[in-house]
SELUMZA-280228 format. One record per residue (C-alpha): x, y, z. Coordinates in Angstrom, 1 decimal. Each point is the difference from the previous one (the first is absolute). Last residue first. Example, Ala and Ser with C-alpha at 12.3 -4.5 7.8 and 13.67 -1.06 7.14 Angstrom:
% residues 2
       X       Y       Z
    13.7    -1.1     7.1
    -1.4    -3.4     0.7
***
This chain:
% residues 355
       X       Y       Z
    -9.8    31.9   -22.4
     0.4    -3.3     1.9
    -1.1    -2.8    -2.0
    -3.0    -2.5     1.8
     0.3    -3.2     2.1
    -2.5    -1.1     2.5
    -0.4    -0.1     4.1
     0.2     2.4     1.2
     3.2    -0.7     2.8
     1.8    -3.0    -1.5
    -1.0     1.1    -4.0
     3.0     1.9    -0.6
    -0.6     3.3    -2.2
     2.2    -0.5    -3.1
     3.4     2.3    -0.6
     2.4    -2.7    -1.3
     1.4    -0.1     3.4
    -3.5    -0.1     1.8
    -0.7    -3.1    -1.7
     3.1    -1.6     1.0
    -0.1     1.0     3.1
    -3.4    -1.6     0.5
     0.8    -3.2    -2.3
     2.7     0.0     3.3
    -2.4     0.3     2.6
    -2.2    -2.6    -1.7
     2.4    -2.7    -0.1
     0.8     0.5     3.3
    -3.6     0.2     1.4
    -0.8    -3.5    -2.4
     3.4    -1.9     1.7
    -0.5     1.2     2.9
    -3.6    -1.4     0.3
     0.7    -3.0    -1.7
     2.9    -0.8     2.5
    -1.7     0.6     2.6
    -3.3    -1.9    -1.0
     2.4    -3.2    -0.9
     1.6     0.5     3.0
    -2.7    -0.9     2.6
    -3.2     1.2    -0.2
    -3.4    -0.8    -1.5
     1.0    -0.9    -3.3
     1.6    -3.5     1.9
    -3.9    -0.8     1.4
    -0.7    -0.9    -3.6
     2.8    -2.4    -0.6
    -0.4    -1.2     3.0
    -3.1    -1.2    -0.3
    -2.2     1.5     3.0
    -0.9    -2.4     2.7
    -1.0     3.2     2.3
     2.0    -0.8     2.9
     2.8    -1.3    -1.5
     0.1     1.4    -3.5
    -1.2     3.5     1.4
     2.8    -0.3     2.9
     2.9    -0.7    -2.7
    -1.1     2.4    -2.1
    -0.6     2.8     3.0
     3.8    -0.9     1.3
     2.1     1.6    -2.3
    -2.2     4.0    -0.4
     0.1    -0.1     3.9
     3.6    -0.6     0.6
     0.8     2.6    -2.5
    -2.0     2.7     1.7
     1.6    -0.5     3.2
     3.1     0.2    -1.4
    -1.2     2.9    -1.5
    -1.2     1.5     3.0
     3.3    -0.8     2.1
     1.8     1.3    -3.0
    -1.1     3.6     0.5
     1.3     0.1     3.8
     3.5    -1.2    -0.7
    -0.3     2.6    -2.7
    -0.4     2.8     1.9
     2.7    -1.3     2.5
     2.4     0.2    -2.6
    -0.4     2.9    -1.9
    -0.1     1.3     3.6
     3.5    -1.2     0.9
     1.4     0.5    -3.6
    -1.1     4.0     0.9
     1.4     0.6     2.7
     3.5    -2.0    -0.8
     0.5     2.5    -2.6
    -2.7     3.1    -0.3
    -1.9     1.4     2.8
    -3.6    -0.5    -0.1
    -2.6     2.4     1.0
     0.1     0.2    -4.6
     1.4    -2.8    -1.9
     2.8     1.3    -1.1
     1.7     0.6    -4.0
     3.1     1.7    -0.7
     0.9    -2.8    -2.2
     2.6    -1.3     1.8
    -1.9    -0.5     3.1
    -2.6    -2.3    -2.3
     2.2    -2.1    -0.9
     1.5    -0.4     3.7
    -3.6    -0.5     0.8
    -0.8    -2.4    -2.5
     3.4    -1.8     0.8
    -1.0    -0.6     3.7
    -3.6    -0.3    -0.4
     1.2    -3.7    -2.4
    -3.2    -2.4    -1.1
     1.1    -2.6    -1.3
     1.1    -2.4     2.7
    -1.7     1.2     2.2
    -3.2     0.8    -1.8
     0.2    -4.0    -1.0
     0.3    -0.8     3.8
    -2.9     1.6     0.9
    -2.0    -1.5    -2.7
     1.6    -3.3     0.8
    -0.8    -0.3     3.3
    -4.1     0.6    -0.6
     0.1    -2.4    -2.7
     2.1    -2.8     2.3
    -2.9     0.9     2.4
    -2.5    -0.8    -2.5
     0.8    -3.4    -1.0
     1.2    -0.9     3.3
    -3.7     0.2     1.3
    -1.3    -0.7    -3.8
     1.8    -3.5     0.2
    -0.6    -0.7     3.8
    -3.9     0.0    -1.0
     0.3    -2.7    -3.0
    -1.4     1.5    -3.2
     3.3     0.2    -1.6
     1.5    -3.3     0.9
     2.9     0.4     2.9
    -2.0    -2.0     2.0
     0.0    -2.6    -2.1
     3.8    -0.1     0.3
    -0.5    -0.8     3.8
    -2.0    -2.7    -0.8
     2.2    -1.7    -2.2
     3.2     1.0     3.2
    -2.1    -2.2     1.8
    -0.5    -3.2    -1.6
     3.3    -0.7    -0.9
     2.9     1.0    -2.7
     0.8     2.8    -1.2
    -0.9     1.2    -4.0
    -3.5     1.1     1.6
     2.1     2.4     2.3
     2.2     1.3    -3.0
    -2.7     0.7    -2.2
    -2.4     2.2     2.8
     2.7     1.8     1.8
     1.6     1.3    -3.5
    -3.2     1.7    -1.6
     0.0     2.3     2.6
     2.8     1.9    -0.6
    -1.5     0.7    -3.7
    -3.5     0.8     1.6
     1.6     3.0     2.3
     2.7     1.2    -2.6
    -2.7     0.5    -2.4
    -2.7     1.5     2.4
     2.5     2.9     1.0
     1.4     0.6    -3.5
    -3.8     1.0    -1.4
     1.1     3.7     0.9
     2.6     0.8     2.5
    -1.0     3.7     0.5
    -3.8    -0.1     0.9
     0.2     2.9     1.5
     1.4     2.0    -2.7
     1.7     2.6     1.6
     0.1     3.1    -2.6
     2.3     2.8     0.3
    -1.0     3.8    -0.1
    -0.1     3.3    -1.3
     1.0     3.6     0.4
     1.8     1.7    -1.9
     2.5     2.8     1.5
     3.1    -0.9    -2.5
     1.7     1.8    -2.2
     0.7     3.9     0.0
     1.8     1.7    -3.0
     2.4     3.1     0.0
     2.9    -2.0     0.5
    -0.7    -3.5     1.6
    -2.7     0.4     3.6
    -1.0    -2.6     1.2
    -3.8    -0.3     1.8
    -0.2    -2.8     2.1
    -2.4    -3.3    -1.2
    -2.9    -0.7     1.8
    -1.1    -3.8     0.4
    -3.7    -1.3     1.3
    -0.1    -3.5     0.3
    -3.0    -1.5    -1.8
    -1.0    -3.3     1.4
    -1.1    -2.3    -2.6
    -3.2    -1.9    -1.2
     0.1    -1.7    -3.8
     0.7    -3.5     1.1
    -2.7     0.6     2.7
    -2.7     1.8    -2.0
     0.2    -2.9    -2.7
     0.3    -3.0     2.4
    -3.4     1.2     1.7
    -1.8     0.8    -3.2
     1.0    -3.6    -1.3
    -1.0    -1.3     3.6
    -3.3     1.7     0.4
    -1.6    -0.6    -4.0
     1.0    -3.6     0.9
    -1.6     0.1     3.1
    -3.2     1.3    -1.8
     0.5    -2.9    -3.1
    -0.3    -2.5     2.6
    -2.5     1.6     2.1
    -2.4     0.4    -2.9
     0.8    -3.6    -1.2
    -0.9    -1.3     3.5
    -3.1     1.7     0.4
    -0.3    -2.0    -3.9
     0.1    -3.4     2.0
     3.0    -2.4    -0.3
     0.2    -3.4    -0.8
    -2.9    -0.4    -2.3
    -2.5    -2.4     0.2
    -0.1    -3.6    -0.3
     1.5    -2.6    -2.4
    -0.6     1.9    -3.3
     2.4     2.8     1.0
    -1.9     3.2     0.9
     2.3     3.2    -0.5
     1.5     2.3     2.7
     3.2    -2.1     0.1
     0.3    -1.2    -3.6
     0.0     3.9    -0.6
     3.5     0.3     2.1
     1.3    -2.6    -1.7
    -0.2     1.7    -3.3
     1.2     3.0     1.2
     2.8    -1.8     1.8
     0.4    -1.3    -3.6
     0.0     3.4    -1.7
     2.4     1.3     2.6
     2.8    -1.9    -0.4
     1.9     1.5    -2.5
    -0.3     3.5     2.3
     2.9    -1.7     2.3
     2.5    -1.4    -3.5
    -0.7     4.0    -1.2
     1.1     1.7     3.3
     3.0    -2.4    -0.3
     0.9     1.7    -3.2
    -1.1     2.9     0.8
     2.6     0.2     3.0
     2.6    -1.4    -1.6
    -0.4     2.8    -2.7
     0.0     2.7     2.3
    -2.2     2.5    -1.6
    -0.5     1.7    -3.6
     2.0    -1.6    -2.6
     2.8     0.2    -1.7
     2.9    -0.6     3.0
    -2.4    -1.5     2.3
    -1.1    -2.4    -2.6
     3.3    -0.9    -1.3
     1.2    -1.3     3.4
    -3.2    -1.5     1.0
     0.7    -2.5    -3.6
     3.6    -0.3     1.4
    -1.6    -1.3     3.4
    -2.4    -2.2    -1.5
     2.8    -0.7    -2.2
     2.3    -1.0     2.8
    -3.1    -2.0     1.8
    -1.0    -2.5    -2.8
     4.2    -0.4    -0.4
     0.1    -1.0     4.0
    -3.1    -2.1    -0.3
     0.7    -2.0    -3.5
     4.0    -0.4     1.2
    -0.7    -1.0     3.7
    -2.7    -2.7    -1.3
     2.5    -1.6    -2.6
     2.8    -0.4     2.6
    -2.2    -1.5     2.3
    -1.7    -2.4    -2.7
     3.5    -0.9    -1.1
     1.3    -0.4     3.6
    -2.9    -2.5     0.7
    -3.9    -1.1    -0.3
    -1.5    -1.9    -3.0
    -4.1    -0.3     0.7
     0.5     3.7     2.1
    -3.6     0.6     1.6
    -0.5    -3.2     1.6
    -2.9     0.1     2.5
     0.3    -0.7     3.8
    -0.8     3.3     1.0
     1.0     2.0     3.0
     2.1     2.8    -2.0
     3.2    -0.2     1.4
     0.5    -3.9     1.0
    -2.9    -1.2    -2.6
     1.1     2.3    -2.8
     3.7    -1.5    -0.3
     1.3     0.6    -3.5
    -2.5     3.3    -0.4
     1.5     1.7     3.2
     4.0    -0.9    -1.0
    -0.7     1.7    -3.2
    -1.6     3.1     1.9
     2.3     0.0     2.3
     3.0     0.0    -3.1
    -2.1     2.9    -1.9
     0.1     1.9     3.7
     3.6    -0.2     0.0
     0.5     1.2    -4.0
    -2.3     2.4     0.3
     1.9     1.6     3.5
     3.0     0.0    -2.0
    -1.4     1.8    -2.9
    -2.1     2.8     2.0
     3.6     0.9     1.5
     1.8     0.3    -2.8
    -2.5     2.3    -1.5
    -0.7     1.8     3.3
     4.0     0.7    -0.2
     0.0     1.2    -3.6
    -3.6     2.6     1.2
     2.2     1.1     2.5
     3.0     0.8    -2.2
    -2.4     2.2    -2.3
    -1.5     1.6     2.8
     3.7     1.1     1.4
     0.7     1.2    -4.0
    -3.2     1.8     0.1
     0.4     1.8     3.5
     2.7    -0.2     2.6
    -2.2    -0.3     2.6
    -1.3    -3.6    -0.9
     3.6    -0.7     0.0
     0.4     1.5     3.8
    -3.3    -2.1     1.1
     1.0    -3.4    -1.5
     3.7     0.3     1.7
    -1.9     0.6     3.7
    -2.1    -3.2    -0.6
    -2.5    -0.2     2.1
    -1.1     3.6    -0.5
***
């Protein structure tokens, strides 16, 4: 971990959790309360930071500042209370659905521009053809399938525990193993990646000259040198989110104090080392896999002339985090299903009492 303190509360159970969650509390208010003054100082002065010359404030100042950083920061500490109550009486991470919800809010009018597309306006024909429809919806059919099999792909490590022998009873001797999801890091990748690159392009057109105005549009999304350092940062940061978070060394100490080995490999430093390489190896593919899944909406809206707000289903984090979001939500109405003695419906399918 980054933060050595962080990683021996979140071992110390609820109580540790409990502190964590405090110090992400304190945390999400401060950074509210600096992106709430930005975003004041952003409306006062649109035509330095947003390149437009038209008012948006008509009585700018501290009390419009101060008034801004109060609506955004309490708007987001009971978004975060409301997540709060949904994870703890609900199925799911309620942050999660609840940004889930604001992505799948857009749909019906990316629907709806989606159809203007393929239908005839009254000025000429339409702008796309229906071969284009049927490769549309094909792609799409490709890249939700993709992201499913990837976020849900893993490399089993086999693990065999020693037999122990206490009194007149023998433990151990299972055999099982430990999953490596391969695409580890998650969405977190592409969200550190377009955050960082926010920056270059507002504080170069803030500058003044001809030159560094240029070099900010550079920086625009659907600019070549943008997706080039777009996707490298994506590839760096999936390595360095494994690690950071990602820790062989404890999971094999762990797992040497549970009488547990992974078998043609000694236990200790062994082991760490190949937990480790394995999953050097593993996150190459889904680093790969995450740089595809950001760039196809920028490259169909670019190359294609595809609204963005269509080509934005087509990849990027809104189709990760929907994807998690719905396979999480459904491994846990799973559980709960098979808790109360229900067939789950993940593998056949439909519901139906056990006898």
């Amino acid at each position: 971990a980054i933060v050595p303190s962080l990683e021996r509360l979140a071992r110390e159970g609820d109580s540790g959790r409990q502190k964590i969650s405090q110090y992400t509390r304190y945390l999400t208010l401060g950074i509210c309360i600096i992106q709430g003054f930005a975003m004041a100082l952003t409306l006062e002065n649109p035509q330095a930071l947003l390149g437009t010359a038209a008012p948006i404030v008509n009585n700018p100042g501290w009390g419009f500042r101060i008034l801004t950083v109060i609506t955004l920061t309490t708007g987001t500490m009971l978004m975060m209370w409301l997540g709060e109550q949904i994870t703890a009486g609900g199925i799911g991470n309620g942050i999660s659905i609840i940004i889930t919800v604001n992505i799948v809010s857009r749909v019906p009018e990316a629907i709806q521009i989606g159809i203007k597309m393929f239908m005839p306006s009254g000025l000429g024909e339409a702008q796309a053809s229906v071969f284009h429809l049927i490769g549309l919806l094909a792609m799409m059919f490709l890249v939700v399938a993709g992201t499913i099999a990837v976020t849900q792909a893993q490399r089993k490590i086999p693990v065999q525990y020693a037999k122990r022998v206490v009194g007149r009873k023998v433990y151990g001797g299972q055999s099982t193993y430990m999953p490596l999801r391969i695409n580890y890091s998650g969405v977190m990748p592409i969200i550190f990646a377009s955050a960082i690159l926010m920056f270059p392009q507002k504080i170069l057109q803030m500058l003044p000259g001809a030159f560094f105005h240029r070099l900010g549009e550079s920086f625009a999304m659907d600019r070549t040198l943008y997706m080039v350092i777009y996707a490298a940062m994506i590839l760096f940061f999936s390595y360095f989110w494994v690690a950071t978070m990602f820790n062989p060394v404890q999971i094999a100490d762990d797992l040497k104090k549970a009488g547990g080995y992974v078998p043609g490999i000694r236990p200790g430093t062994p082991t760490a080392e190949f937990l480790d390489k394995t999953m050097t190896r593993i996150t190459l593919a889904g680093a790969i896999f995450l740089t595809i899944i950001a760039v196809i909406p920028t490259i169909m809206a670019r190359k294609f002339n595809i609204p963005w707000i269509v080509a934005s289903f087509f990849g990027g984090t809104s189709l990760l985090i929907i994807v998690g979001v719905m396979l999480d939500t459904m491994r846990q109405i799973e559980s709960h299903l098979v808790m109360r003695h229900y067939d789950g419906f993940l593998k056949k399918g439909k519901l139906r009492g056990r006898r």
